[in-house]
C-alpha positions in Angstrom: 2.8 46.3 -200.7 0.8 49.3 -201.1 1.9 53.2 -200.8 1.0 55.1 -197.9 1.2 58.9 -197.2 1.1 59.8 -193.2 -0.7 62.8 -192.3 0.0 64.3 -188.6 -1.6 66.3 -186.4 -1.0 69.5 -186.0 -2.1 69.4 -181.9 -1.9 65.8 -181.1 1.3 64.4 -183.5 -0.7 61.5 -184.2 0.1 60.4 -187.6 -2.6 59.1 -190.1 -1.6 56.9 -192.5 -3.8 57.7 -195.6 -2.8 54.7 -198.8 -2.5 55.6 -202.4 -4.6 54.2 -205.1 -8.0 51.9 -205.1 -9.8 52.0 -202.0 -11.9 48.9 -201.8 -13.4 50.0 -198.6 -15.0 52.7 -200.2 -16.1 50.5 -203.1 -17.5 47.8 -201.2 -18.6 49.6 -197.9 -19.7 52.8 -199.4 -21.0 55.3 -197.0 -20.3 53.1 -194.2 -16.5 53.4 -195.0 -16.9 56.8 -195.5 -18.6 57.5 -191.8 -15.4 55.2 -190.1 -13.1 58.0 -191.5 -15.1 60.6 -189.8 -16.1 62.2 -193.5 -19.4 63.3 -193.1 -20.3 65.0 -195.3 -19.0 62.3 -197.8 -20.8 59.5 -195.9 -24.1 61.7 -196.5 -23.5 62.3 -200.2 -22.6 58.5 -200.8 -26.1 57.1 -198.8 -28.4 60.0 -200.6 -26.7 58.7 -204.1 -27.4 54.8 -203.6 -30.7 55.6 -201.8 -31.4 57.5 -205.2 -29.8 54.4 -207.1 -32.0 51.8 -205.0 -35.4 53.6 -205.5 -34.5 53.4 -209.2 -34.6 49.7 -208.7 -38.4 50.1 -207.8 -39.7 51.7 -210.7 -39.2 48.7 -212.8 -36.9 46.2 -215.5 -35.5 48.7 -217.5 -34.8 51.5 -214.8 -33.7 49.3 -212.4 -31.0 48.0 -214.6 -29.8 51.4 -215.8 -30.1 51.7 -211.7 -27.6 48.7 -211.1 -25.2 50.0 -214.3 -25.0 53.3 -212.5 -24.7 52.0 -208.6 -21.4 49.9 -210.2 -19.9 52.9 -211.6 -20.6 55.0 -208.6 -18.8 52.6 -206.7 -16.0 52.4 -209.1 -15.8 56.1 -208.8 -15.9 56.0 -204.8 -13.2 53.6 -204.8 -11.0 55.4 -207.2 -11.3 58.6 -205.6 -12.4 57.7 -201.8 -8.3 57.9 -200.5 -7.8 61.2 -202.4 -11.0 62.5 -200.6 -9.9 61.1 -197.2 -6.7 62.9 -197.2 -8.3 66.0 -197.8 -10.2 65.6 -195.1 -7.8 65.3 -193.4 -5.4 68.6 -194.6 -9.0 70.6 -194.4 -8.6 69.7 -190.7 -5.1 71.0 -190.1 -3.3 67.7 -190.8 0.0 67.4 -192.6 2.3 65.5 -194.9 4.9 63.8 -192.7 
């Protein structure tokens, strides 16, 4: 079962439950997970960086697979770090550990 941290609302008292570790949402799903959190200005970094990564894919063999090496570690790095970025998101917004 995987760890959870609730956030809460400073206004509302909704809590948020935010889980610890891999996000595979973010791995997968990208920007697209990123924009279902409400993290905007994640979700606009993560499409600008596989846009970048996908037009590398055009110019050729060679670029495009240094192009699909770096779209896999990108995602590795979105889904190691995408939970610690949502829950910032969240405290930048006035939520806090319950």
């Amino acid at each position: 079962m995987r760890e959870r941290i609730y956030l809460q609302s400073p206004g509302k008292g909704e809590a948020v439950a935010v889980a610890i570790g891999f996000s595979w949402g973010a791995f997968l799903l990208g920007f697209a997970w990123a924009l279902s959190k409400k993290m905007w200005f994640a979700a606009f970094v993560m499409l600008a960086v596989s846009t970048i990564l996908f037009l590398m894919d055009l110019w050729g063999d060679t670029a495009g697979l240094i192009g699909l090496v770096l779209s896999v570690l990108f995602g590795l790095g979105c889904g190691v770090y995408g939970n610690q970025w949502h829950r910032w998101t969240l405290e930048q917004r006035g939520y806090t550990v319950v």
